[in-house]
C-alpha positions in Angstrom: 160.3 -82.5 -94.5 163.2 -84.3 -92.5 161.2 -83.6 -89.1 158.6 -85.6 -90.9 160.9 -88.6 -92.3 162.5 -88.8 -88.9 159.1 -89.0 -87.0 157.3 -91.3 -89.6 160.4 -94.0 -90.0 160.5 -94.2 -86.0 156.6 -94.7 -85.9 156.4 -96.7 -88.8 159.2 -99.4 -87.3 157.6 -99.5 -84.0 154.3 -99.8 -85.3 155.1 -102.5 -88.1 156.9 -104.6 -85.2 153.9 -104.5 -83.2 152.0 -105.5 -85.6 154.0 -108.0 -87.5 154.3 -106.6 -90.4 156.9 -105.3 -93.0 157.1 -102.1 -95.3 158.8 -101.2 -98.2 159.8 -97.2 -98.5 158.8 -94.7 -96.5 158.2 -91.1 -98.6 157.1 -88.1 -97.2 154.7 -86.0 -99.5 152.7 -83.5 -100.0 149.5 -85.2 -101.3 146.5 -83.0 -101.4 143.6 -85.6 -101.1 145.3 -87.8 -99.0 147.0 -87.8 -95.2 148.9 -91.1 -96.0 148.4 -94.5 -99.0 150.2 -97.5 -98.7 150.8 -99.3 -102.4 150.7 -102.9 -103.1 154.8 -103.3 -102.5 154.1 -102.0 -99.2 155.7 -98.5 -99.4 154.2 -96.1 -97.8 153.7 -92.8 -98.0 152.9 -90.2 -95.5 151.5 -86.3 -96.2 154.1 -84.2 -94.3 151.7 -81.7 -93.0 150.8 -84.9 -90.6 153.3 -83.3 -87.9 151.2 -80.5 -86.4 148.5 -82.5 -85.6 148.3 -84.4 -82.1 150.8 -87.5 -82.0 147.9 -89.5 -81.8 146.1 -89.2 -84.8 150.0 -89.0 -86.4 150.1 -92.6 -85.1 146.4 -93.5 -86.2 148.0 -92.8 -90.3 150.3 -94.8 -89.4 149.1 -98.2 -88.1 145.7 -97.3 -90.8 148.3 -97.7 -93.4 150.4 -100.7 -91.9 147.3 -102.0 -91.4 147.2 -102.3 -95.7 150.0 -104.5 -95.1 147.4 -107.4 -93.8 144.1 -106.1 -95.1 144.5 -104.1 -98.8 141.1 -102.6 -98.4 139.0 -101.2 -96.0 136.7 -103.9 -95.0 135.4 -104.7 -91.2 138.8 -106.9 -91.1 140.8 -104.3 -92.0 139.4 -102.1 -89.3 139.8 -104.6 -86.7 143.2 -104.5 -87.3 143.6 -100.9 -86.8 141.3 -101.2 -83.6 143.4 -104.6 -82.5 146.6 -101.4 -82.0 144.2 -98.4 -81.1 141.3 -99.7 -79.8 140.5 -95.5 -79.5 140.9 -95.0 -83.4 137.6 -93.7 -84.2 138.4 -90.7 -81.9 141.8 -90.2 -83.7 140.1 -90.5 -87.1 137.1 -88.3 -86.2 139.8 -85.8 -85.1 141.4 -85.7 -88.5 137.9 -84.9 -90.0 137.3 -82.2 -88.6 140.5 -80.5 -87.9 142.6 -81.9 -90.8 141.8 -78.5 -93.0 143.4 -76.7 -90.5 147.2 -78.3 -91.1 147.3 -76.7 -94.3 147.0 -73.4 -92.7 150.7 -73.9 -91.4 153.3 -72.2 -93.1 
């Protein structure tokens, strides 16, 4: 769990910089349905399993939830967003698909 907080505040700092925009908390979760959410006071949460996949798709959750921050839905703007950072993020997200049940077979 603190391997997770450490590499999701980093991400989540750089990312919102980039980006221009600000978060409130950062927790680190076990969520079952979800990989990450970001709520409407901008804290964010993050589903520790997250850290054995590949760092990219790690940074796709993240700048797909920053990208809330801008766009609290997930319209054609809000995607644009997320593909203004990672022009590549249909790759990362199609990654998550159809490998994210494997990260629950870690420990």
């Amino acid at each position: 769990m603190e391997t997770a907080r450490s590499i999701f505040t980093q991400k989540a700092a750089y990312y919102a910089r980039l980006m221009g925009v600000t978060y409130g908390r950062i927790s680190i979760r076990e969520q079952k349905t979800r990989w990450g959410s970001c709520s409407s006071k901008g804290n964010l949460n993050f589903n520790w399993r997250l850290i054995f996949a590949p760092e990219e798709v790690i940074d796709y959750i993240v700048v797909h939830e920053l990208a809330h921050r801008k766009e609290m839905n997930h319209s054609k703007a809000f995607y644009n967003v997320v593909a203004s950072v990672l022009p590549d993020y249909k790759v990362r997200e199609k990654w998550l698909k159809e490998n994210g049940e494997k990260l629950w077979n870690y420990i």
